[in-house]
LOLOTI-507196 format. One record per residue (C-alpha): residue number from 0; residue in one letter; chain; x, y, z. Coordinates in steps of 0.02 Angstrom, whole numbers, plus 50000, padded with zeros to 5 digits. Layout:
REM residues N
DRENRO NUM A A X Y Z .
...
END
This chain:
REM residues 427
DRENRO 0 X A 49352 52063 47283 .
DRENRO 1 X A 49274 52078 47455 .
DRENRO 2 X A 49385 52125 47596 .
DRENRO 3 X A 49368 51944 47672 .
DRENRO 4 X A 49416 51870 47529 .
DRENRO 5 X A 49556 51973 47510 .
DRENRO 6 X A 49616 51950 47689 .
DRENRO 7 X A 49576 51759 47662 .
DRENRO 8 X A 49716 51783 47513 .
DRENRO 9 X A 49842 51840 47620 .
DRENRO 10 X A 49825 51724 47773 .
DRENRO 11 X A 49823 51587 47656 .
DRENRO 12 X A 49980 51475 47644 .
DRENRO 13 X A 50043 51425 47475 .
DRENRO 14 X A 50073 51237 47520 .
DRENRO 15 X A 49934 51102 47498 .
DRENRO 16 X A 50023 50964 47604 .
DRENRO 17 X A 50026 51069 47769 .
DRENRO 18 X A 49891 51084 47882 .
DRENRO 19 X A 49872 51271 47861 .
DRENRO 20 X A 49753 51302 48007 .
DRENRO 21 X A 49817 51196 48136 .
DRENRO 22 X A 49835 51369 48236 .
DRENRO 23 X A 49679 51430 48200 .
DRENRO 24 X A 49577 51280 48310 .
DRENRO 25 X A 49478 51388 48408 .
DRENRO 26 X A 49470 51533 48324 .
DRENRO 27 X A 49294 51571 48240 .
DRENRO 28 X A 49232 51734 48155 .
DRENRO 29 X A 49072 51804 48186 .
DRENRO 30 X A 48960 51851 48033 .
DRENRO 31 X A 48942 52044 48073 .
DRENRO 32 X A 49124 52067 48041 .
DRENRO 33 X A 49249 52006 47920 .
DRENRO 34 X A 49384 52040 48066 .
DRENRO 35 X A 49286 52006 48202 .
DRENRO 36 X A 49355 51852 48269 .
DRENRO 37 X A 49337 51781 48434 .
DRENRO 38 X A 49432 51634 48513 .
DRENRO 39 X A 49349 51477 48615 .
DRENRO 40 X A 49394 51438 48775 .
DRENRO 41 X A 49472 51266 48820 .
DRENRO 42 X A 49553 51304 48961 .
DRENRO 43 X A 49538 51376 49155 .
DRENRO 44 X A 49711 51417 49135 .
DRENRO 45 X A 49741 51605 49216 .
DRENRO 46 X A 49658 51736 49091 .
DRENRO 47 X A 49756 51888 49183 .
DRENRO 48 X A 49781 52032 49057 .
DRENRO 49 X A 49933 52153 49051 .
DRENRO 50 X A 49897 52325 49119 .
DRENRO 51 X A 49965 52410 48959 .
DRENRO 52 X A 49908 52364 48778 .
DRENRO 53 X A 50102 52346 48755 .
DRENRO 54 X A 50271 52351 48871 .
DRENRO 55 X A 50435 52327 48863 .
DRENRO 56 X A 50480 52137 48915 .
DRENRO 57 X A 50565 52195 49076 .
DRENRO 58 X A 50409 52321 49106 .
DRENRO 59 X A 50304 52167 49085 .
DRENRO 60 X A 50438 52043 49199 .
DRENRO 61 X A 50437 52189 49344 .
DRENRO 62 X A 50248 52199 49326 .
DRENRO 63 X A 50219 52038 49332 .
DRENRO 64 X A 50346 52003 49486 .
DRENRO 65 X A 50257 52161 49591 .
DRENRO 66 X A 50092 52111 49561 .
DRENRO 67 X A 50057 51928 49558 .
DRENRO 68 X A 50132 51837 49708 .
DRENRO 69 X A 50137 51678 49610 .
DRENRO 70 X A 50236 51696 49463 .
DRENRO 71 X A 50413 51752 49507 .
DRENRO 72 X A 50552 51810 49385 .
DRENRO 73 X A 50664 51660 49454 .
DRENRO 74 X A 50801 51641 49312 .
DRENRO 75 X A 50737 51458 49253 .
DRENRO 76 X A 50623 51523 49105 .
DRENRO 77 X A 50666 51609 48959 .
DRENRO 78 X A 50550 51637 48812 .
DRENRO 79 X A 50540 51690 48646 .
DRENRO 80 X A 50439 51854 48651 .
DRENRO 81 X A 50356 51945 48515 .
DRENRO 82 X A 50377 52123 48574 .
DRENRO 83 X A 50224 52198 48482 .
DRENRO 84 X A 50113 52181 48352 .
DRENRO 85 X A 50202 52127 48189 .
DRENRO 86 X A 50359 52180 48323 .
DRENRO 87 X A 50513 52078 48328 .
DRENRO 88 X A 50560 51910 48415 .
DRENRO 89 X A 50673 51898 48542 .
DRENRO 90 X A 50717 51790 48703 .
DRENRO 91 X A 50745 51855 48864 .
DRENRO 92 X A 50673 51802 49033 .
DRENRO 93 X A 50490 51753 49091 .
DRENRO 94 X A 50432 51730 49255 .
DRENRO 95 X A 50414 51550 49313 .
DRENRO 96 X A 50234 51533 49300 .
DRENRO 97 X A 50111 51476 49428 .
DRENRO 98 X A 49980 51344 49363 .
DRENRO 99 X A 49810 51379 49406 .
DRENRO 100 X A 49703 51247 49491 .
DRENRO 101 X A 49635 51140 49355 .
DRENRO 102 X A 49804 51153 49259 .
DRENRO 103 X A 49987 51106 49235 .
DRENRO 104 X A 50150 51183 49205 .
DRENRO 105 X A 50263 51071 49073 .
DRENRO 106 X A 50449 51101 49083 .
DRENRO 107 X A 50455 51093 48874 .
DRENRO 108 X A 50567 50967 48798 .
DRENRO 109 X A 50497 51009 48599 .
DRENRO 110 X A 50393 51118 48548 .
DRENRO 111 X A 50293 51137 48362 .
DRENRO 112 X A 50270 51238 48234 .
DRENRO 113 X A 50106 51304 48167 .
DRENRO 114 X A 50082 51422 48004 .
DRENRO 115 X A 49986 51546 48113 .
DRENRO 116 X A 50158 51587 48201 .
DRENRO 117 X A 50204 51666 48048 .
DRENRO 118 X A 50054 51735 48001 .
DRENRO 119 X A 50035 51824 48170 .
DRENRO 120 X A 50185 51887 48140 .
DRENRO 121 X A 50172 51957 47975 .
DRENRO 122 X A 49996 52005 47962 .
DRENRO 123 X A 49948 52023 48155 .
DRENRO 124 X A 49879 52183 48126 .
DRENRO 125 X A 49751 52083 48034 .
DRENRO 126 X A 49720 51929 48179 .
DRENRO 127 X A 49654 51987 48359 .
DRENRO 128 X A 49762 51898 48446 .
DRENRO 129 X A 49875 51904 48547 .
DRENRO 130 X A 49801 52063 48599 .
DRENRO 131 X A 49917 52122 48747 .
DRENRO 132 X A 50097 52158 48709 .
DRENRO 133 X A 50240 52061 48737 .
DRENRO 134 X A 50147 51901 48709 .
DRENRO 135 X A 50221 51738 48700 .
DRENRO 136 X A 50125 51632 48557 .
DRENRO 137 X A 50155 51422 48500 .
DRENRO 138 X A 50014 51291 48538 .
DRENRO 139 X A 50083 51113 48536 .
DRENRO 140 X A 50213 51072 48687 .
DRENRO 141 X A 50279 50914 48760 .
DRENRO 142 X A 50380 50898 48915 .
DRENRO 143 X A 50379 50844 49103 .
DRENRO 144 X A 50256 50895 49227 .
DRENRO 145 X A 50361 51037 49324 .
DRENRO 146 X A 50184 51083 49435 .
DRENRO 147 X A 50009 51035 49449 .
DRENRO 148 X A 49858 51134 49519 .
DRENRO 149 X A 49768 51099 49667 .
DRENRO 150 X A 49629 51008 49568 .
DRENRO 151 X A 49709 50898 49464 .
DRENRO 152 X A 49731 50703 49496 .
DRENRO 153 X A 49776 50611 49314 .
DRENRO 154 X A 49962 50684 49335 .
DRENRO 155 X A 50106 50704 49456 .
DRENRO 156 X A 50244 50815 49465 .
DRENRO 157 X A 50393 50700 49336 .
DRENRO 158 X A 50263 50615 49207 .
DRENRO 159 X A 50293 50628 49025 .
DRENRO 160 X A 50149 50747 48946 .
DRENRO 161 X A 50096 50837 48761 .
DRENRO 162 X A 49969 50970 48793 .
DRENRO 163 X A 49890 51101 48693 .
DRENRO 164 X A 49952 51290 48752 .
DRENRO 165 X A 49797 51393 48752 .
DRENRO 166 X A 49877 51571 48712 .
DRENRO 167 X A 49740 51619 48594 .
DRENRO 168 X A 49621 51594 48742 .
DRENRO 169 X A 49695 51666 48863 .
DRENRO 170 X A 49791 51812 48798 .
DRENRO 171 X A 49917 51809 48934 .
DRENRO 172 X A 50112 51726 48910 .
DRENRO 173 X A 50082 51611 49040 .
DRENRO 174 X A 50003 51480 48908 .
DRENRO 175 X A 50115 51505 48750 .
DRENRO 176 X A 50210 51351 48698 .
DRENRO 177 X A 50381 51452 48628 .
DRENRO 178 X A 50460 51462 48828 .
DRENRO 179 X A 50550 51324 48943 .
DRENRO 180 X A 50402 51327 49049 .
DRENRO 181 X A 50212 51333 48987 .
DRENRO 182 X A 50035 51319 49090 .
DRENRO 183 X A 49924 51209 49001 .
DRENRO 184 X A 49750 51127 49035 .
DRENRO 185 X A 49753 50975 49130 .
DRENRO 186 X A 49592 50927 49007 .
DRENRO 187 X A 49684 50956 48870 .
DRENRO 188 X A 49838 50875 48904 .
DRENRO 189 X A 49872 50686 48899 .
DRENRO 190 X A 50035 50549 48962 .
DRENRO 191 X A 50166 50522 48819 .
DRENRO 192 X A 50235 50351 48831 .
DRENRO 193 X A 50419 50326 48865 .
DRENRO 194 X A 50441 50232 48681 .
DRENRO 195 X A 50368 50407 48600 .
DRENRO 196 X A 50504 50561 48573 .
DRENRO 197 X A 50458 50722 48640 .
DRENRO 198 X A 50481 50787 48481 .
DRENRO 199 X A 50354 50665 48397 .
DRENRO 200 X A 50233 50689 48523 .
DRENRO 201 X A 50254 50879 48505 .
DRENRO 202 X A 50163 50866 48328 .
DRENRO 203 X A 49997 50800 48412 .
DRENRO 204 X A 49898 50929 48535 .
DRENRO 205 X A 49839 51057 48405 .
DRENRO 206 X A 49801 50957 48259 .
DRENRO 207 X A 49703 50826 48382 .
DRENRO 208 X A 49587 50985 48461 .
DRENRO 209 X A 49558 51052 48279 .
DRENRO 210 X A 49515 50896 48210 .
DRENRO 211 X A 49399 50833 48345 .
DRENRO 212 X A 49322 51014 48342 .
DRENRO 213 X A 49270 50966 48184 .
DRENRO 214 X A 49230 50778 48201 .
DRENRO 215 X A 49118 50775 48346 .
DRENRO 216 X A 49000 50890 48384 .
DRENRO 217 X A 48807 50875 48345 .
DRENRO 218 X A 48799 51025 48251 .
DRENRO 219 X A 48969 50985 48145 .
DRENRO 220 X A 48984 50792 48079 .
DRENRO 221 X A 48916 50722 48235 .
DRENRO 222 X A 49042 50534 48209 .
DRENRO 223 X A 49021 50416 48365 .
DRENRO 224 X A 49156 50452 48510 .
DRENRO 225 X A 49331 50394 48448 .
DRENRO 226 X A 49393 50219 48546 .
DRENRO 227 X A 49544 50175 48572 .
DRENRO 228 X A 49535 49984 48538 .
DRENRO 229 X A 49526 49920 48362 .
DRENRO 230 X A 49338 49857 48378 .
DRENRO 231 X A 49253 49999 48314 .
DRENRO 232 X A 49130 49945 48218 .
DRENRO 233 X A 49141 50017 48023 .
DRENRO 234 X A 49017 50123 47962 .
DRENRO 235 X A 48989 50259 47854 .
DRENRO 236 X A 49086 50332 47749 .
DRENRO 237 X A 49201 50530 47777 .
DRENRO 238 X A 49290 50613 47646 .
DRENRO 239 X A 49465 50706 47703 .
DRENRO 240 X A 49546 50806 47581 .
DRENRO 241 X A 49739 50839 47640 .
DRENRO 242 X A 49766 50665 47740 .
DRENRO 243 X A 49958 50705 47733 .
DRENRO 244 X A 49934 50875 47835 .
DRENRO 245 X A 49954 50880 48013 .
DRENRO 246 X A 49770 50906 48035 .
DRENRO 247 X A 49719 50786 47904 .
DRENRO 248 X A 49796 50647 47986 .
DRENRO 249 X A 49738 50678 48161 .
DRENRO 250 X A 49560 50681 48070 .
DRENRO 251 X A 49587 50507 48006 .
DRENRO 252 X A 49652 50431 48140 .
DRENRO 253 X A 49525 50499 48269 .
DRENRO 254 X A 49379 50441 48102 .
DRENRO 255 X A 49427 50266 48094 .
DRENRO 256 X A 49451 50268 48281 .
DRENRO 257 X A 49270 50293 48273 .
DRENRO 258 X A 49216 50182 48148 .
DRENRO 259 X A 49220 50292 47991 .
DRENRO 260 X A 49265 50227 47816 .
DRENRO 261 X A 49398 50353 47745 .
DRENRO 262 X A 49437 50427 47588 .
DRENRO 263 X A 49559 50552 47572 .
DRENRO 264 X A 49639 50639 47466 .
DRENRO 265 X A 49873 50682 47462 .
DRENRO 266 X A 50000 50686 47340 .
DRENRO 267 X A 50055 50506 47258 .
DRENRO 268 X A 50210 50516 47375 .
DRENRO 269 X A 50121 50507 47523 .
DRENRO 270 X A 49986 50376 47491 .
DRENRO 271 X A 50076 50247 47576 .
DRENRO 272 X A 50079 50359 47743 .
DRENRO 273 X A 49894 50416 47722 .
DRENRO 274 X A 49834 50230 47723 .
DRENRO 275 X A 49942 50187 47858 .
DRENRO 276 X A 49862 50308 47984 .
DRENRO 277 X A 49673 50208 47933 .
DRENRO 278 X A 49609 50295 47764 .
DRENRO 279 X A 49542 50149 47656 .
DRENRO 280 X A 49544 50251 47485 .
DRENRO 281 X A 49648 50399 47446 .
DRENRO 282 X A 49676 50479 47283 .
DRENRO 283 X A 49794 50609 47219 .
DRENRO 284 X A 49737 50800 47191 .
DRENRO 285 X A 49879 50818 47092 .
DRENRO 286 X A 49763 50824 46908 .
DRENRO 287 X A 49638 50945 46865 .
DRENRO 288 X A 49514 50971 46987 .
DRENRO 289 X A 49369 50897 46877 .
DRENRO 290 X A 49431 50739 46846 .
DRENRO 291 X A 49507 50739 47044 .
DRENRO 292 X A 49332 50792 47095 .
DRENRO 293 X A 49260 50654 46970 .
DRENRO 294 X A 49370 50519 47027 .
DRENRO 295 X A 49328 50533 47208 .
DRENRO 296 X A 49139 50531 47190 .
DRENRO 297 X A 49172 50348 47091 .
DRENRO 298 X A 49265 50293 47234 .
DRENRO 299 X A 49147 50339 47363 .
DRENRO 300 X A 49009 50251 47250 .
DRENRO 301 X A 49102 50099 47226 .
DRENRO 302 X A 49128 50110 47421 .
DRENRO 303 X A 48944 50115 47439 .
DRENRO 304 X A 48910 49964 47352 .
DRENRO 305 X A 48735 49934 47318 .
DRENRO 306 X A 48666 50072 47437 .
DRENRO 307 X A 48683 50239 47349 .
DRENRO 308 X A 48576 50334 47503 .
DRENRO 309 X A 48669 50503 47579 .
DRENRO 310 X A 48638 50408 47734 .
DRENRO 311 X A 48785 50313 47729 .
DRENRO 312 X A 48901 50464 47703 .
DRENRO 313 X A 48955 50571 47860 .
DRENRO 314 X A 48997 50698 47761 .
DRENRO 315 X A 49170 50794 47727 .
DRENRO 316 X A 49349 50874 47809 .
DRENRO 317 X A 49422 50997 47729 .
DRENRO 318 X A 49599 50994 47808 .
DRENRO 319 X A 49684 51107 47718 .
DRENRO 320 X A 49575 51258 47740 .
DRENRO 321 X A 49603 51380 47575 .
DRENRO 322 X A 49478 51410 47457 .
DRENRO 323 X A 49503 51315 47316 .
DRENRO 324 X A 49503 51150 47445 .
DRENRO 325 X A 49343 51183 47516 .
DRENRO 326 X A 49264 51221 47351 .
DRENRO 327 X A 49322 51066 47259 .
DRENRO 328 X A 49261 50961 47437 .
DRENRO 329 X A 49094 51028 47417 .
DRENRO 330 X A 49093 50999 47241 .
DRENRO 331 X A 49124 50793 47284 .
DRENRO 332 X A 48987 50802 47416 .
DRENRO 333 X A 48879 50885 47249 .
DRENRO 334 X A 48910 50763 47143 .
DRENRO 335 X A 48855 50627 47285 .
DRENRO 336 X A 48679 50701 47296 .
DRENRO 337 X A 48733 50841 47432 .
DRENRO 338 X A 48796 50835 47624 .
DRENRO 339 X A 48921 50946 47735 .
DRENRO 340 X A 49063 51004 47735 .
DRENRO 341 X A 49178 51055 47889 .
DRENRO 342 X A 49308 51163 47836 .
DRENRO 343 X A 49482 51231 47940 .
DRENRO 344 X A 49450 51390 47843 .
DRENRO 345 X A 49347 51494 47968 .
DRENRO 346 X A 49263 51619 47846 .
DRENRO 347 X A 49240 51657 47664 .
DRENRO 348 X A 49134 51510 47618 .
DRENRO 349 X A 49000 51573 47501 .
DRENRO 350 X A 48951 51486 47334 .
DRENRO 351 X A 48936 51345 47405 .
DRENRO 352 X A 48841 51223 47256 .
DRENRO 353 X A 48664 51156 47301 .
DRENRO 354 X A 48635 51026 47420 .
DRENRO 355 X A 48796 51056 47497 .
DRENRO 356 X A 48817 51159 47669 .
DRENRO 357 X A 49006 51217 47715 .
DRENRO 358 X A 49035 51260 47876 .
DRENRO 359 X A 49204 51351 47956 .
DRENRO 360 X A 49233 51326 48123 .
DRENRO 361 X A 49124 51494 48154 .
DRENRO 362 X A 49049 51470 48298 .
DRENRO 363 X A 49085 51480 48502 .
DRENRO 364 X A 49088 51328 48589 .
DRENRO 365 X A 49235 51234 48620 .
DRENRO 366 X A 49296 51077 48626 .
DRENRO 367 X A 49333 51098 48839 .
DRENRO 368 X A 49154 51177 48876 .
DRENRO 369 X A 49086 50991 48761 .
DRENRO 370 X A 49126 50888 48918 .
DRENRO 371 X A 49084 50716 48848 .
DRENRO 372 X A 49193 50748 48681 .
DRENRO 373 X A 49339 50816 48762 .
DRENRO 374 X A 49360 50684 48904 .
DRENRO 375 X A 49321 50580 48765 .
DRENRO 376 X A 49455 50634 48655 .
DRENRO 377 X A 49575 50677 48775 .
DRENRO 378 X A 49534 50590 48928 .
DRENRO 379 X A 49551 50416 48837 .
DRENRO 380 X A 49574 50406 48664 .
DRENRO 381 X A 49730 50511 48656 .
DRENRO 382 X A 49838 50445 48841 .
DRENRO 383 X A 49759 50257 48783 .
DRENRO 384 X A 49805 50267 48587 .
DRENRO 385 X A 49975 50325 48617 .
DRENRO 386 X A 50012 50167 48731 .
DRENRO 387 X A 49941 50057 48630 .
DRENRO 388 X A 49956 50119 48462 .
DRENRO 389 X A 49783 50146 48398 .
DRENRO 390 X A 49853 50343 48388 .
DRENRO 391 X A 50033 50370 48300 .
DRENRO 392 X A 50134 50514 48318 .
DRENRO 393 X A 50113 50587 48160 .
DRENRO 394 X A 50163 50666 48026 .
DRENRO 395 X A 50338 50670 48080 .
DRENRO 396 X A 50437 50798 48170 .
DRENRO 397 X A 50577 50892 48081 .
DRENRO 398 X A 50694 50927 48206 .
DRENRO 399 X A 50765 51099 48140 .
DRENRO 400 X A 50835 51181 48307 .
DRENRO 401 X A 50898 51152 48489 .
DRENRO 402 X A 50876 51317 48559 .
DRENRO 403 X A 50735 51441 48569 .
DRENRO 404 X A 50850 51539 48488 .
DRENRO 405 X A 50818 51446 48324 .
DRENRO 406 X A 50639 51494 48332 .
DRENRO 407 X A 50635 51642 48247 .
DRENRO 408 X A 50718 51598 48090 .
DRENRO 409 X A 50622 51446 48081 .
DRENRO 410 X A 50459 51523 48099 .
DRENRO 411 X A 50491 51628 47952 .
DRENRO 412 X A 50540 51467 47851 .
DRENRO 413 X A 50398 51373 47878 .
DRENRO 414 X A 50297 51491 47751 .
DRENRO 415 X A 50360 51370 47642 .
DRENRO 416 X A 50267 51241 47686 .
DRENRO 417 X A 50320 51050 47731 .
DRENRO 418 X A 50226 50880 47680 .
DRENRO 419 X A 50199 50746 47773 .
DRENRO 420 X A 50268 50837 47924 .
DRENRO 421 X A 50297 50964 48044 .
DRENRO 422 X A 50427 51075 48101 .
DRENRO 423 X A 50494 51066 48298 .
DRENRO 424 X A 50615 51129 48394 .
DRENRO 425 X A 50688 51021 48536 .
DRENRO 426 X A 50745 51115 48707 .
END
């Protein structure tokens, strides 16, 4: 087996239900090296590096506290700190960071986790990222505006706020989610509505950037600009396999936000949910993976009507991201006559059957550098959806710890997987 695929192996989770690469939006590999991945950059949040490779904590905090006169080891944040690669987690202090001019700094009230916490952790020898030592890792955060740059407008010091922490980007602690106090970009941050928890809006940031990643672009599945009132005009027709993942139901809801006819695909339990966040169709992958494969081609006929032309199809999500999902997602879009394929796996996508072109999220742009997506995305549909419902919350937050003491533990639990929602710790 080729080292890719055998890397693939191990990164993979063993759950179906749970968005497996919600961590890895962003992070694309380039073809002259199974392990040469690179991360996109969303943010112009501070990309300082440590002087060392790796520190101690406190030779990072005195560092840190000598040489940049904005960031000052205060007392208010503590942080849970890997210590090196595949090191330990602990908490100690972290200097109270300094946002940089086109971000924010959220005092986190719940944060999220993502499978690539505990991948990084396990197999970080094997993922290029963080790449300075003690990092401070987590992506999805909501909290209170604690300070705002010098550029930015759309919030104030006090508002309610989910944002995406751009660690992988950035490679400094500053913009981890798994402290009191994170910098995020003001771009890619949005207002969270008093009747929303901060733990249900915690579930949001990561899955929305991975699955608009996917959505949007030209040179991906190219859907019209999601809006967020409820007269987007249907059209054709997207297949999502794993609605009831954290990434598949962002995908939906951003789809039929844009006028996309879904199918997807979850286990019987969670049909009910999976419609409920817009898919018109959905049918279980719990059979054989012919007669799934099979069944979903009839539906997407019989969705078609009359008109049988590729035209009318936008093509595919694969949400999940191993490689079984992808395959069987291509195989659908074979069966239809051919069409593409965006999958959350980055690499490791050859075989693909004729007709049918599977793309990870390989490349280098990013959802921040595509101005019109991301304001978009974030600048409308997210702040206006969550006020007036056209975006839920979703799946739901399992509250499973108080403290970022809990994080540790809980990190290492989550290899087991969850359906139908996601793991958070409130602070």
């Amino acid at each position: 087996m080729p080292f890719a695929s055998r890397l693939l192996t191990a990164l993979s989770p063993t759950i179906r239900p749970l968005c497996p690469t919600s961590s890895t939006f962003n992070i694309f590999i380039r073809r002259t090296s199974p392990l040469a991945l690179t991360s996109t950059i969303t943010t112009t949040a501070p990309t300082r590096r440590l002087k060392t490779q790796t520190s101690s904590i406190a030779e990072f905090n005195s560092q840190e506290n000598k040489t940049n006169k904005r960031d000052k080891m205060t007392g208010q944040n503590q942080a849970l700190w890997l210590t090196e690669q595949e090191g330990d987690f602990v908490v100690r202090e972290a200097p109270y960071w300094t946002p940089g001019p086109d971000d924010i700094l959220v005092r986190n009230k719940a944060v999220a986790i993502n499978p690539m916490d505990w991948k990084i952790k396990l197999f970080g020898k094997h993922i290029p990222f963080p790449r300075t030592f003690p990092a401070i890792i987590g992506a999805d955060v909501a909290g209170e505006v604690a300070e705002v740059g010098e550029n930015v407008t759309k919030f104030k010091k006090g508002d309610r706020v989910i944002g995406k922490a751009n660690y992988v980007a950035t490679d400094h602690p500053s913009t981890g989610a798994f402290q009191h106090y994170t910098v995020c970009p003001a771009s890619g941050s949005a207002i969270l509505p008093d009747s929303i928890s901060f733990a249900a809006g915690s579930v949001l940031p990561l899955a929305i950037s991975t699955a608009a990643m996917g959505l949007y672009p030209p040179h991906r599945l190219g859907l019209p600009l999601p809006s967020p009132s409820s007269d987007a005009k249907k059209g054709k027709i997207l297949l999502v396999w794993g609605g009831s993942s954290s990434c598949g139901s962002a995908a939906i809801q951003l789809a039929a936000a844009s006028g996309a006819r879904v199918i997807a695909t979850a286990s019987a339990k969670n049909f009910a949910f999976v419609k409920s966040v817009g898919a018109e169709e959905v049918v279980d992958y719990n059979d054989d993976e012919e007669k799934v494969v099979q069944r979903l081609v009839e539906r997407i006929r019989a969705m078609q009507g009359s008109s049988k032309d590729n035209e009318d199809i936008y093509g595919a999500i694969d949400a999940i991201g191993e490689d079984k999902t992808w395959r069987a997602t291509a195989q659908v879009l074979h069966g239809l006559g051919g069409g593409k394929v965006v999958s959350f796996l980055p690499w490791g996508h050859e075989g693909a059957p004729e007709g049918v072109e599977v793309q990870g999220l390989n490349d280098t742009s990013s959802l921040g550098k595509l101005t019109d997506i991301n304001e978009a995305v974030w600048g409308r549909f997210v702040p206006e959806g969550l006020k007036n419902g056209a975006l839920k919350a979703v799946p739901a937050p399992i509250v499973v710890g108080k403290s970022l003491d809990a994080l540790p533990e809980e990190i290492m639990k989550s290899q087991a997987g969850v359906s139908a929602g996601k793991l958070v710790i409130e602070l």
